[in-house]
Phi, psi and omega in degrees: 000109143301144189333303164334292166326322201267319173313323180286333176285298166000271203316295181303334202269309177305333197276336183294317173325312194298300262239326141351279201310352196243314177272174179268355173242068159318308172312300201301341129344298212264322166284320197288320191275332181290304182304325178278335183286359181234354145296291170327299201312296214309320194269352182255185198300135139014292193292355184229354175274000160315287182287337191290304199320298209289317143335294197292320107036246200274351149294325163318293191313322216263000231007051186080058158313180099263350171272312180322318208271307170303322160273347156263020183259327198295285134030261182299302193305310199289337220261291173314313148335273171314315175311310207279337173307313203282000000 
C-alpha cells in the first residue's frame, strides 16, 4: 500500500468518525471505523505504522474516544499532505 492509498483510507475513516456523531447507532460507526483503522496499521508503509498504530491503540483502550482519535488522524493526513505538496 502506498501513501496515497493510505491518505484515502484516513479520509473514510475520518469521515465514517465525523458522521458517528450524527447517527443514533454509533456504536456501529465507531466499530466499522475501529475495524478499518486496524486493517490500515496491517497495510501501510512503515514509515506510518508507528503512528497509526499507536491511534489505533488508544482509540481501542479508550472505548471509542472519537474525538481524540479524530485530531489526531486528522494530524498525520494533514502532516502527509504537506510532504506531498513541497
Amino acid at each position: 500500500m502506498n501513501k496515497r492509498e493510505v491518505k484515502k483510507k484516513v479520509r473514510e475513516i475520518i469521515r465514517c468518525l465525523e458522521q458517528s456523531g450524527d447517527i443514533p447507532e454509533q456504536e456501529n460507526c465507531v466499530k466499522v471505523a475501529e475495524r478499518k483503522l486496524e486493517m490500515l496499521v496491517k497495510e501501510a508503509p512503515a514509515s506510518l505504522v508507528y503512528e497509526l498504530g499507536c491511534v489505533y491503540s488508544r482509540f481501542k483502550n479508550s472505548g471509542g474516544d472519537v474525538d481524540t482519535a479524530l485530531s489526531r488522524l486528522k494530524k498525520i493526513l494533514e502532516r502527509e499532505v504537506k510532504k506531498d505538496d513541497e
